[in-house]
C-alpha positions as CSV (number, residue, x, y, z in Angstrom):
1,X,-33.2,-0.5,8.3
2,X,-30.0,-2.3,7.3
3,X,-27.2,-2.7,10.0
4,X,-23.8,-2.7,10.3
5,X,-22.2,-4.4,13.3
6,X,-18.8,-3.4,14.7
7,X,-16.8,-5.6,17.1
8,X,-13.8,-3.9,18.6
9,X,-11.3,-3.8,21.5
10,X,-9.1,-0.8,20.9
11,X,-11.2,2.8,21.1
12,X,-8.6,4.5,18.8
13,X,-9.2,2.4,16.0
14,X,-13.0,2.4,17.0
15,X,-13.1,6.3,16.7
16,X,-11.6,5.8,13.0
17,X,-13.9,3.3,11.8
18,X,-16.8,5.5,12.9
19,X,-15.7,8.3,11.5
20,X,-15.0,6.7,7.9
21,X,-18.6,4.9,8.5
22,X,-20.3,8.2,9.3
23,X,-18.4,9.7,6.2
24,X,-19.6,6.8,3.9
25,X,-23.0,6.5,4.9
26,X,-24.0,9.6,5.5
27,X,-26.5,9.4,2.6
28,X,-27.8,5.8,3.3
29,X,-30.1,4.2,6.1
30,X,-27.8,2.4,8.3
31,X,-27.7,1.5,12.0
32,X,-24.3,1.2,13.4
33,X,-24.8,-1.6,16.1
34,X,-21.5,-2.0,18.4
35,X,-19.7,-4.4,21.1
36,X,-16.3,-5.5,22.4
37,X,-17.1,-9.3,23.2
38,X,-17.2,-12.0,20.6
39,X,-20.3,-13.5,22.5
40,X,-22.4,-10.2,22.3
41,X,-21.6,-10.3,19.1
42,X,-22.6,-12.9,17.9
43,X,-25.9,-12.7,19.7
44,X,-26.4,-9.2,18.0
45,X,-25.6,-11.0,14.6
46,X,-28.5,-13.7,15.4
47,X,-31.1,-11.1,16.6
48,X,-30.0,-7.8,13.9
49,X,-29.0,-10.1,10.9
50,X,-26.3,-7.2,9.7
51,X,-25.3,-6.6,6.0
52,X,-21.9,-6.4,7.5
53,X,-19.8,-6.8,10.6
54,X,-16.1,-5.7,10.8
55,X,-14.5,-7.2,13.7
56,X,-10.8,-6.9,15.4
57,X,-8.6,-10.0,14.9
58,X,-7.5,-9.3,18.3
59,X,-9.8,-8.6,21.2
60,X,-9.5,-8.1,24.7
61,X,-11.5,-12.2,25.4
62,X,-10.3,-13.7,22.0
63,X,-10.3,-13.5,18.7
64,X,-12.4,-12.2,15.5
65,X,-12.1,-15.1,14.1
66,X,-14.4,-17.1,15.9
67,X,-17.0,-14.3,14.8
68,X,-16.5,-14.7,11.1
69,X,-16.0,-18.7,11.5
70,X,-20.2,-18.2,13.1
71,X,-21.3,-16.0,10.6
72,X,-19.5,-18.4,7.7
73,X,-21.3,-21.6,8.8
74,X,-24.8,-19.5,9.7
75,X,-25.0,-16.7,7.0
76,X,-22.5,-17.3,4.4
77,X,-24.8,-15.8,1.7
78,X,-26.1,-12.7,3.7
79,X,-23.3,-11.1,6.2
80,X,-20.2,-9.8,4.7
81,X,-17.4,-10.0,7.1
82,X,-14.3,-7.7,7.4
83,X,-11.5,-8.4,10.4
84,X,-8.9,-5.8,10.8
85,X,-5.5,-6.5,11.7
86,X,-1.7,-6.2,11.1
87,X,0.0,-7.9,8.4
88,X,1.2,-10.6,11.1
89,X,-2.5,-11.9,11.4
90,X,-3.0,-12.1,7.8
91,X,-0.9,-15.6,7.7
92,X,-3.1,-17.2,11.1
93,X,-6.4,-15.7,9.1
94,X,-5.3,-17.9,5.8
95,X,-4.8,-21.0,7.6
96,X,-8.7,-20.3,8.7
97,X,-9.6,-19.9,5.7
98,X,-10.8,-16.3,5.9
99,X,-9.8,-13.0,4.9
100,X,-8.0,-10.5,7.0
101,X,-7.6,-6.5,5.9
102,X,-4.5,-6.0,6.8
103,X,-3.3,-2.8,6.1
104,X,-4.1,-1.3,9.9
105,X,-0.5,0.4,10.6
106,X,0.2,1.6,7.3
107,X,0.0,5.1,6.1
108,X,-2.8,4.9,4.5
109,X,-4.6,2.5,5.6
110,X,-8.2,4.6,6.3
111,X,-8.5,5.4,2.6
112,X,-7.6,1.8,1.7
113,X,-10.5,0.6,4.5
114,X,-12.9,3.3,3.0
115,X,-12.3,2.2,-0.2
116,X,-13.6,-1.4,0.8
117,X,-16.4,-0.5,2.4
118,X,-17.8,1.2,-0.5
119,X,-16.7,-1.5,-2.5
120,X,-18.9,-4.2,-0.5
121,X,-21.8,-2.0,0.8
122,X,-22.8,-1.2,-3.2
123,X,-22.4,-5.0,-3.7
124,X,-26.3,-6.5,-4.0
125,X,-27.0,-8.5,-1.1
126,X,-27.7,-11.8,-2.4
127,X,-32.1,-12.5,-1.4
């Protein structure tokens, strides 16, 4: 069964993102795997191998980029990465060298989240 890892600090945000998830894959095999620490994290990533793993810039012991800068340099081929944050951590996620979506805080900002997770989950997974 293909997995999809979430890594978050903030419930409220949490709650959303299951709820567009459940939404979207309501007609597809999916296991929602979930944490709040980077470190359990990344040790789900090594043992579940997830086609994708949307992670909080900011969490309560760190950041989400230290999740997508391990799944970069181990999986760059197999995990798709998404890290939510405000338009402020969009300019810290460039300088990394990683993408941020950044449209948490604006209006619309679900449809814009579900649209991009559609996008990337009917992508092919490269072999």
């Amino acid at each position: 069964m293909k997995k999809i890892l979430i890594i978050l600090g903030n419930p409220t945000i949490q709650e959303s993102i299951e709820r567009i998830l459940q939404e979207i894959l309501s007609q597809q095999e999916y296991e929602i795997l979930q944490t709040s620490g980077i470190l359990e994290g990344i040790e789900l990533i090594k043992k579940h191998l997830p086609r994708l793993v949307i992670v909080m810039f900011k969490l309560p012991k760190g950041f989400g980029l230290e999740t997508v800068r391990f799944v970069k340099l181990n999986f760059p081929s197999k995990i798709k990465t998404i890290i939510l944050g405000e338009k402020e951590d969009e300019i810290i996620s460039l300088a990394a060298g990683t993408n941020v979506f950044s449209c948490l805080g604006t209006p619309d900002w679900e449809k814009t989240f579900k649209e991009t997770i559609v996008q990337l989950l009917n992508h092919p997974a490269p072999p």
